[in-house]
C-alpha positions in Angstrom: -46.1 -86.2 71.0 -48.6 -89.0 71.2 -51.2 -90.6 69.1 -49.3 -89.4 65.8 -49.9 -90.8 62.3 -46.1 -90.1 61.4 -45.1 -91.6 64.8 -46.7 -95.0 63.9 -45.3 -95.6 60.1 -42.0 -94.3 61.4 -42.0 -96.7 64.2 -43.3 -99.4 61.8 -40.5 -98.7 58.9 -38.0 -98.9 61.7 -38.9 -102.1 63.0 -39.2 -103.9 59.9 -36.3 -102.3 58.3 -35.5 -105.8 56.5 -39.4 -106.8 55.5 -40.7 -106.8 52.4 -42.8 -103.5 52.1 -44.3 -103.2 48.7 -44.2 -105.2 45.2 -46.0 -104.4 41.8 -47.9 -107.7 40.9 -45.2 -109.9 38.9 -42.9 -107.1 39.0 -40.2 -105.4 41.8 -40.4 -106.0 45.2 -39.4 -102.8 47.5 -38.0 -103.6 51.4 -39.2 -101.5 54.4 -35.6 -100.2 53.9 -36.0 -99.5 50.5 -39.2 -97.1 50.8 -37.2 -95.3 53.6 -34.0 -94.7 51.2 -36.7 -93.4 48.1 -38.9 -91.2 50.4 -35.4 -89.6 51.3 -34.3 -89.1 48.0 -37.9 -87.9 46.9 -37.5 -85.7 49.7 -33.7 -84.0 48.3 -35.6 -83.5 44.7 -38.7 -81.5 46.8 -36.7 -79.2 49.0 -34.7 -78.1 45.6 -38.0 -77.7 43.7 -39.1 -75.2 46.3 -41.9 -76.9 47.7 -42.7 -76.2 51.1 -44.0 -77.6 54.3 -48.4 -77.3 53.8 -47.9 -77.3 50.3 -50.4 -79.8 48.1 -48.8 -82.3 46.4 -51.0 -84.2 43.6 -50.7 -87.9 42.9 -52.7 -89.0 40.4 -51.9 -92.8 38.9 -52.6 -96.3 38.9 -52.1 -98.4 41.7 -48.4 -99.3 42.4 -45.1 -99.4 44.6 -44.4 -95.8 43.6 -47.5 -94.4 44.3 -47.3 -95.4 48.0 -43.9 -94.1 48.5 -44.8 -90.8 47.3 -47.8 -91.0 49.1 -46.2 -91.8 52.5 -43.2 -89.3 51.0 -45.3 -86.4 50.8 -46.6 -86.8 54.2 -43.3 -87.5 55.6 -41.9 -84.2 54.1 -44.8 -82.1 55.8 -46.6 -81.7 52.5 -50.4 -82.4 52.3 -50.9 -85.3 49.6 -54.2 -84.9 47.1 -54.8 -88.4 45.1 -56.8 -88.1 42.4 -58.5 -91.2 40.5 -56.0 -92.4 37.7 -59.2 -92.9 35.7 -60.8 -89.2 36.4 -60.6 -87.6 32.6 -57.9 -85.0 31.9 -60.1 -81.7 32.7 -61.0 -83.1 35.9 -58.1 -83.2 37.0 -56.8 -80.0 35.6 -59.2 -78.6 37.9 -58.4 -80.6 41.0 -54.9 -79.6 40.6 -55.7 -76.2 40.5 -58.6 -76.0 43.1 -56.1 -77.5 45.3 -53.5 -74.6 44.9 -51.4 -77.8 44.3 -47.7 -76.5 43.8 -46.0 -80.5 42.8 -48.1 -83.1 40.8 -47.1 -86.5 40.2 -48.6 -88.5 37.3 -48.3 -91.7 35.8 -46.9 -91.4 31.8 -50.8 -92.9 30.9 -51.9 -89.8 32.4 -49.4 -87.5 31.9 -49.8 -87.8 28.1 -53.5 -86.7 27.9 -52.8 -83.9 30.5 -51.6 -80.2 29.4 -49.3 -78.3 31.9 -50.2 -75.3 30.7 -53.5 -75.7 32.2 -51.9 -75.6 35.6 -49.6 -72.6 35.3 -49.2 -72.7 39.1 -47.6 -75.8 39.6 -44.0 -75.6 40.5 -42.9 -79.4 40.0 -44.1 -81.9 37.9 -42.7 -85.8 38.0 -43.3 -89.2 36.4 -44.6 -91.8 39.0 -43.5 -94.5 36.6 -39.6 -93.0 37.3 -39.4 -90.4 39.5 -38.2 -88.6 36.4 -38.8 -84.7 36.4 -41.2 -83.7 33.5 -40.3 -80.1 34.3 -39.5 -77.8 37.0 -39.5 -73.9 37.6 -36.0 -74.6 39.3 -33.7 -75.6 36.7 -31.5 -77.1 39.3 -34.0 -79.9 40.0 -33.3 -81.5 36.9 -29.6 -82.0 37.7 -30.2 -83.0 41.7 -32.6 -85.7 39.9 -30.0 -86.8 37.7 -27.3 -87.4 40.6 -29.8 -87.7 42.9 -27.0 -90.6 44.4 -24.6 -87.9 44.8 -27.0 -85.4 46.7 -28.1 -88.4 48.6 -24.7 -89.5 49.7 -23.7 -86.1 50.9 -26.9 -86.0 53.0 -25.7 -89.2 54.8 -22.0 -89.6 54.4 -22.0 -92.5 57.0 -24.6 -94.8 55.7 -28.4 -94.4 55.7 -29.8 -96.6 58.8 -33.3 -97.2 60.4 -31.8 -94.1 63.3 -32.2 -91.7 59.9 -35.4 -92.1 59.6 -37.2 -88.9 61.0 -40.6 -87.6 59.6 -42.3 -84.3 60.2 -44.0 -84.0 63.8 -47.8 -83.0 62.6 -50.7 -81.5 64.8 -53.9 -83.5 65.0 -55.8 -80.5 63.5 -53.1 -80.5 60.9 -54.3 -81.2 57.4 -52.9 -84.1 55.8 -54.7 -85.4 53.2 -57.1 -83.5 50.4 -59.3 -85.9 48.6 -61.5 -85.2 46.0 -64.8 -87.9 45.8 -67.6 -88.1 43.1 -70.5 -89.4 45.2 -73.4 -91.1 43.6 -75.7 -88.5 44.4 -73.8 -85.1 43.9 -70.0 -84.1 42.1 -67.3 -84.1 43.8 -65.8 -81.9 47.0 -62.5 -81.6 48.7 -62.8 -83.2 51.7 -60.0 -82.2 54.2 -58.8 -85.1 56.4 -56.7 -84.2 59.4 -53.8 -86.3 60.4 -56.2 -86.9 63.6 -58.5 -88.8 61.2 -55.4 -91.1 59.7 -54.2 -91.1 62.8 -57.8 -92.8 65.1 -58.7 -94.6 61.1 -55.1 -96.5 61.7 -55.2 -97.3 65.3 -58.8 -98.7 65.4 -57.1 -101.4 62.8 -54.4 -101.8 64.7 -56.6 -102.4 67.9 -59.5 -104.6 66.5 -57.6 -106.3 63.7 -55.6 -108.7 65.7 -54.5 -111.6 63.3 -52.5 -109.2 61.2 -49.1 -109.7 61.8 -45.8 -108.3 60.5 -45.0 -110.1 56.9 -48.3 -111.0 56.5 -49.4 -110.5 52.9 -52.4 -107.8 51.1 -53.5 -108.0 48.1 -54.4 -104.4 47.1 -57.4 -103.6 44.3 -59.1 -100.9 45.4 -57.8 -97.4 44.2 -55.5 -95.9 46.8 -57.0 -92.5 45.7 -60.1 -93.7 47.7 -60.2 -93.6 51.4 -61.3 -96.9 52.3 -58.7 -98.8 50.5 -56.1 -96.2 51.3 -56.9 -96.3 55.4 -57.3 -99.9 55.5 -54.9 -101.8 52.9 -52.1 -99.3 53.0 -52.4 -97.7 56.0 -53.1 -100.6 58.1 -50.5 -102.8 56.4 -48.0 -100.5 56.8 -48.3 -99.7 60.6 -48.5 -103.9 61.0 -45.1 -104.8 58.7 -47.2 -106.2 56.0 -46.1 -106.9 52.6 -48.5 -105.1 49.9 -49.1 -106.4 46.5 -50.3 -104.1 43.9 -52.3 -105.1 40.9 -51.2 -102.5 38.7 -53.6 -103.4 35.8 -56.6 -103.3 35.5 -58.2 -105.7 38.5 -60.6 -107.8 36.1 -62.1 -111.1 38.2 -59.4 -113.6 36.5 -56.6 -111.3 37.7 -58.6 -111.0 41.3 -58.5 -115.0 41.5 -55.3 -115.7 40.2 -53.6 -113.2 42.7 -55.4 -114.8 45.5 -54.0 -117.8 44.5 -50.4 -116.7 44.4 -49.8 -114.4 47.4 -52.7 -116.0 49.3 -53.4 -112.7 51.4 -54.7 -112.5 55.1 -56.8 -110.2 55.1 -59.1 -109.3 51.7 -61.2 -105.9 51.4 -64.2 -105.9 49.0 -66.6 -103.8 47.5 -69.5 -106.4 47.3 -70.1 -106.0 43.5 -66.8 -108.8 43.6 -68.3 -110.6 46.0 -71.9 -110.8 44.8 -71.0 -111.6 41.0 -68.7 -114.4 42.3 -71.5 -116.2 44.2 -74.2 -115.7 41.7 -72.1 -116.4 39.0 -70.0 -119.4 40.4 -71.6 -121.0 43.7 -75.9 -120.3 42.6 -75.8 -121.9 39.8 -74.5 -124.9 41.0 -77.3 -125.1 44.3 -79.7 -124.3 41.7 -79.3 -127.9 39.7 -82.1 -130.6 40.4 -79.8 -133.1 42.4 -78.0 -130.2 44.6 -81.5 -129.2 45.2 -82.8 -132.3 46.6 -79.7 -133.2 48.4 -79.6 -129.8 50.3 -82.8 -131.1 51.8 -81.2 -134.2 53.3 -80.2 -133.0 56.4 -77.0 -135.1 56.6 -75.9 -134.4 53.2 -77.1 -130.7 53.2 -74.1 -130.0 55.9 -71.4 -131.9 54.1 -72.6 -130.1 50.6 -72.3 -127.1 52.5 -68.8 -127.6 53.9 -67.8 -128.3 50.5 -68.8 -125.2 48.9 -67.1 -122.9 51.6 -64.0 -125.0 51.2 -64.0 -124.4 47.8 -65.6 -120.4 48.0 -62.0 -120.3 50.7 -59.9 -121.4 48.3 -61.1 -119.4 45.2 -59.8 -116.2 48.1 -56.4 -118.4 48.4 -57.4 -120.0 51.4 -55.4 -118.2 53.9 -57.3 -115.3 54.8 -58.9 -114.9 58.3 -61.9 -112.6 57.0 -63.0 -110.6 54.2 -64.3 -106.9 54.9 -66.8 -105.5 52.6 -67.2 -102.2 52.7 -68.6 -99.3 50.2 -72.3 -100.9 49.9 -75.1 -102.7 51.2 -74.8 -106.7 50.7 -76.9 -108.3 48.4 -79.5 -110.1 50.9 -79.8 -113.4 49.3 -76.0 -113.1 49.0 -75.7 -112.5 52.8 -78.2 -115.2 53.8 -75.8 -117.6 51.7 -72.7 -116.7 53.6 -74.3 -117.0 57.1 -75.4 -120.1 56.1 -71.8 -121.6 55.2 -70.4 -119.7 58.3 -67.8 -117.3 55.5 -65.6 -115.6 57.4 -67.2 -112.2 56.1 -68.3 -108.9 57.5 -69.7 -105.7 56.4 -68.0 -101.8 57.4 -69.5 -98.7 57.1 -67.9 -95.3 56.3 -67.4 -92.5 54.2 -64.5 -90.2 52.7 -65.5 -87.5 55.3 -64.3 -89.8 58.3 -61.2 -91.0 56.5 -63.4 -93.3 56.4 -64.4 -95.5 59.4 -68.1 -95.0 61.2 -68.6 -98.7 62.2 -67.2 -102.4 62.1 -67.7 -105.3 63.7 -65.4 -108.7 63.8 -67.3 -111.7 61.9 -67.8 -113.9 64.6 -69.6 -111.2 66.5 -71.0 -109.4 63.5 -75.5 -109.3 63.2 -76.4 -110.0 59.7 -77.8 -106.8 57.4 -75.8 -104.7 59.8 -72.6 -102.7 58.6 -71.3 -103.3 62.5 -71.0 -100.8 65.6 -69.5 -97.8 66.0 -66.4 -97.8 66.1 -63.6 -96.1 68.7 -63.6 -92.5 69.1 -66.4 -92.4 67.1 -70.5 -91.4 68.0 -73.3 -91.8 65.8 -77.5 -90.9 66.8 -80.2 -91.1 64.6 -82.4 -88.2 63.9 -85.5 -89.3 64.5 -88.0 -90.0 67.8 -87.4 -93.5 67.9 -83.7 -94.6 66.7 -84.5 -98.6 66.9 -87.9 -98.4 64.8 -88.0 -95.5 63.1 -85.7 -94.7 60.3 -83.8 -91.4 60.2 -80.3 -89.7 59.2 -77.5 -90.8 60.9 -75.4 -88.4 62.1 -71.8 -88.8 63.2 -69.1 -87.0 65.3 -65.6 -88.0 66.6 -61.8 -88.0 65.7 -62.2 -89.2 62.5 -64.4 -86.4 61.2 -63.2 -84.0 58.4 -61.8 -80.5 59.0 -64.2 -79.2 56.2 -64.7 -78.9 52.3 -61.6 -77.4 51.0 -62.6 -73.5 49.9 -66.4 -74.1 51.1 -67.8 -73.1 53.6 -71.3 -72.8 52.3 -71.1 -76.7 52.2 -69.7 -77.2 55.3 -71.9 -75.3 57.0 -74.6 -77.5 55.6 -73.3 -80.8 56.3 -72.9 -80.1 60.0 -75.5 -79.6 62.5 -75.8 -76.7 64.7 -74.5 -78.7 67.2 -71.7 -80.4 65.2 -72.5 -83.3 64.3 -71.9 -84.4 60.7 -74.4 -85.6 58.5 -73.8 -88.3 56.3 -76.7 -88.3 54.1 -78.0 -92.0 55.0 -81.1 -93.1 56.4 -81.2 -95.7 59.1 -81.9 -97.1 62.4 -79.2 -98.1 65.5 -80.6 -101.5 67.7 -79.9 -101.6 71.6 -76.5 -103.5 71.2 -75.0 -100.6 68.9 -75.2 -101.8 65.5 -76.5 -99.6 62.6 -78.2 -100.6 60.0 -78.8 -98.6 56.6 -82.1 -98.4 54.7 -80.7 -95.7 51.7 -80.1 -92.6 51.2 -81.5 -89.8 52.4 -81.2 -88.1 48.8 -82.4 -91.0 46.7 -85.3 -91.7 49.1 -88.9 -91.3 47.3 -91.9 -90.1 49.1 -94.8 -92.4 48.1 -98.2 -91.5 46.6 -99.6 -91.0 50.2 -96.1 -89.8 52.1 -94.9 -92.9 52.3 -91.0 -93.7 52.5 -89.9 -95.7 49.8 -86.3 -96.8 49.5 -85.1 -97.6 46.5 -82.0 -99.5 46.9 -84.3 -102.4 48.7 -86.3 -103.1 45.5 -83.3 -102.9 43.6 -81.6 -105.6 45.8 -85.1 -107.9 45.2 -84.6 -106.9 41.3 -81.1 -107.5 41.0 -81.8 -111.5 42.5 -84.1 -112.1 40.0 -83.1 -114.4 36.7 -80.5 -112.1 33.7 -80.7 -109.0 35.8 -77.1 -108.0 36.6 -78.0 -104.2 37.7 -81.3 -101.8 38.2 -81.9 -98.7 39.4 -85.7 -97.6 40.4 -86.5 -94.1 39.8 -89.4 -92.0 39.9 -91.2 -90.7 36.8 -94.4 -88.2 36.9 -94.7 -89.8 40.5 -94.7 -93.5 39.5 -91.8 -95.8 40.3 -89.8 -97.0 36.6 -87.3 -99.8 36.8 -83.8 -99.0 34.7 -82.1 -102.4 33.8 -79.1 -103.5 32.9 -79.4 -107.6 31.9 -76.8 -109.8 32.1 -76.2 -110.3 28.9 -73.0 -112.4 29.1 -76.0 -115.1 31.2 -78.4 -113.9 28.2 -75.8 -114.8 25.5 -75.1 -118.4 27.4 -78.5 -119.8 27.5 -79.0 -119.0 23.7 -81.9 -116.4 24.6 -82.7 -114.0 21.5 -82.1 -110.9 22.7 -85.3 -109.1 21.4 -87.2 -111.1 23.7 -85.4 -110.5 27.2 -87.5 -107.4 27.9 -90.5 -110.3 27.9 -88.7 -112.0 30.8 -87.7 -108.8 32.2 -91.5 -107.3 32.3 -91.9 -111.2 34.0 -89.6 -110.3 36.4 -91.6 -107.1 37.3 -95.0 -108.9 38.0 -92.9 -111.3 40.3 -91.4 -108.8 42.0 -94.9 -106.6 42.0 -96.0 -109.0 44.1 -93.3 -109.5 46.7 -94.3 -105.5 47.3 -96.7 -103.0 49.4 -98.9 -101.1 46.8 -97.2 -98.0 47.0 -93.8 -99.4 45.6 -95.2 -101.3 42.8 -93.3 -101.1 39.7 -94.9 -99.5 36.6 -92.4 -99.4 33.8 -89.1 -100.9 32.7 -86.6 -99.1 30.1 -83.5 -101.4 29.6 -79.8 -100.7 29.2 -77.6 -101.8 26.7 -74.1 -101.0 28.5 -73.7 -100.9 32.4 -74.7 -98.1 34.6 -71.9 -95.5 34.9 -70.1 -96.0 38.4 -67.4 -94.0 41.2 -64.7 -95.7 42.6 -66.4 -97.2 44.8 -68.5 -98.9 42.4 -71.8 -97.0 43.3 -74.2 -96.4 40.7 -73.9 -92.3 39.8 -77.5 -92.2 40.7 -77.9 -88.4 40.1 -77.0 -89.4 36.2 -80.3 -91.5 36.0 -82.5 -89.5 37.6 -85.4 -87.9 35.3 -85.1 -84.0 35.3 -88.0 -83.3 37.6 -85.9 -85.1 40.6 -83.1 -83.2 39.8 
């Protein structure tokens, strides 16, 4: 059957039997060969715990080697997979697991020791990602076929296990294949159902408009695999091309980021621009800011040679052997963006969301039109609803191959998030130009109608807000039907300079009259309340909105 998922990573594994595959960051490195032997095995401990072919399998964990093979294992073995965020808190998942109906769940020992199995009496199978060990089983036998799992294994493939062994389940593209639970920063979270379809068109487009990623090329991966976008486009994507993936299995803090860079010196790097944006303002703008920088950047001479310098060193910081850096999961900082143009980075900006598994648009850098998120990508359509899709803002609605089946057990939401004519809506406001690319303006759900109907978007002043001296994050919200700024200072800045910190909400409310007057009367801010500890955030390190908002938005 063509244009299967399966077919592609079985393909892949097959011709790259003798590539490295996958390797925990300073730790064990796992062959294309290797993953095929362990999703075999993984697949002999399955069949004895009774589960079946549809069933959900959980996966919940840190990044690592082991979640990946499971990952691919479940699929393999005709199971649906349903990753859940490693740091979602015990209840949550709890009730994922049982929501799902899942029947196996896989967890690593940090979260298997807050969990309670009890709480999930319908699970069949539970195992330690960290091992493979069984934790317990309704099947008694499993724990033995675990034990001499070598045995079992042996008996399967009395010859030898070679790349000819390798055989996964033949799916359907309506087929579900992945269930993914996502906390969105404007509502809780929903079981989106992603058909093998989705994975399918999601893996091909990379494979198609990706082209300098090339077998044994290496990824640095830092985005939770339990989220779509790094899932489709780090593992995915790597795997179809014969790339080696290298998984920080801590906790991804900035020196970790930079010294990984430096070490495996990846080819392709995927962002969510919170990294991005706190490395420019916090490394490269305060250097351009300094007197003599200043006046030499208006040399025109000099300007271009400083210029050259601080890309060649902004290249190296990203271990200077990458071809372009995606960011995806947010807008881009303006200032930030203007910056990178301006030093001709290497960078460009996706759009999508979990419901497309994840891809809407892309566009390569050199072809990409700054504050865009790129062009709709293959297989995929998007329109605007409104009169005038170049001028005048509206929802953007999707349809195409990589659109979900559904919400798991809700139809009622479903229903809503479809048009009569089925198209999906994705909740975002923006406009589409003449060559195709779409540009976002907010969200259709944190928009704020003005004191005379007009449409304010608050994630524009916040970008303005967020440039402005010891502000690291805002949120503007509406209270009694005038606009309040929430802030979050940068205190680590605050601390450096020696400012006392009963006095920041002086240069804050300073900040405020600046900004007051970069805006229309309507927007103008009228209050500030400040924040001692940063806004909470999901996965993809969106502000939770819908936790800040006053009561009468709610």
């Amino acid at each position: 059957m063509e244009n299967r998922f399966l077919g592609l990573i079985e393909t892949s594994i097959k011709n790259h039997w003798d590539l490295p595959a996958f390797s925990d960051y300073e730790g064990h490195t796992y062959h294309y060969k290797d993953v095929a032997r362990r999703i075999e095995k993984f697949h002999i401990i399955l069949e004895h715990a009774g589960i079946k072919k549809g069933d959900k399998v959980a996966l919940v964990g840190r990044n690592s080697s082991n979640w990946a093979i499971c990952f691919f294992g479940i699929l393999a073995y005709g199971a649906v997979a349903v990753p859940i965020l490693h740091d979602f808190k015990p209840d949550n998942i709890h009730h994922i697991v049982n929501h799902s109906e899942s029947k196996a769940v896989l967890a690593a020992n940090s979260n298997w020791e807050n969990m309670n199995d009890a709480k999930m009496p319908d699970v069949k199978l539970f195992m330690m990602l960290d091992n493979f060990s069984v934790i317990k089983s309704k099947n008694k036998e499993t724990f033995t076929v675990r034990e001499r799992i070598n045995e079992y294994f042996g008996k399967k493939y009395p010859r030898s296990f070679t790349s000819a062994d390798v055989k996964y389940h033949v799916e359907k593209p309506e087929e579900l294949a992945v269930l993914n639970y996502t906390s969105g920063t404007t509502s809780f979270s929903k079981g989106v159902m992603i058909p093998y379809r989705s994975l399918w068109s999601n893996t091909q487009y990379a494979y198609d408009n990706i082209p300098f990623i090339h077998a044994g090329d290496n990824f640095v991966c830092m985005l939770p695999m339990a989220h779509m976008y790094g899932l489709a486009f780090e593992i995915l994507n790597g795997i179809n091309k014969g790339c080696h993936i290298h998984f920080l299995t801590r906790t991804p803090s900035p020196r970790i980021i930079a010294e990984s860079f430096m070490n495996i010196k990846p080819t392709l790097i995927l962002a969510v621009p919170l990294i991005i944006e706190k490395l420019i303002k916090s490394k490269v703008f305060p250097e351009l800011e300094k007197p003599l920088t200043r006046f030499l950047l208006k040399v025109p001479f000099i300007e271009k040679k400083l210029l050259e310098i601080v890309a060649a060193k902004l290249t190296a910081s990203f271990g200077g052997n990458f071809k372009q850096i995606v960011i995806g999961g947010a807008g881009l900082n303006k200032d930030v963006e203007n910056f990178l143009r301006s030093i001709n980075f290497p960078y460009t900006v996706g759009y999508g969301m979990t419901e497309c598994g994840p891809l809407i648009a892309y566009e390569q850098w050199d072809t990409y039109k700054a504050g865009s998120c790129g062009r709709v990508v293959d297989r995929m359509e998007a329109k605007i609803d409104s009169e005038d899709p170049v001028n005048a803002v509206g929802e953007i609605l999707v349809r195409g191959t990589n659109v979900m089946l559904g919400y798991y057990k809700n139809p009622e939401a479903t229903k809503s998030s479809f048009t009569k004519d089925g198209w999906l809506r994705t909740g975002d406001l923006g406009t589409i130009d003449e060559d195709g690319f779409i540009y976002i303006k907010g969200r259709s759900k944190t928009m704020i109608l003005g004191p005379s109907g007009q449409n304010i978007y608050p994630e524009e002043i916040e970008q303005q807000l967020n440039n402005m001296a010891y502000v690291a994050e805002s949120l503007i919200v509406s209270q009694n039907g005038k606009l309040v700024a929430l802030i979050y200072p940068d205190w680590e800045q605050v601390d450096k300079q020696g400012i006392d910190h009963n006095k920041i909400e002086i240069l804050m409310q300073e900040n405020i009259k600046d900004l007051n007057e970069l805006l229309p009367g309507y927007s103008k801010i009228s209050g500030i309340k400040m924040y001692q500890e940063e806004f909470e955030k999901t996965p993809k390190r969106s502000i939770k909105r819908y936790l800040y908002q006053p009561a009468e938005n709610n």
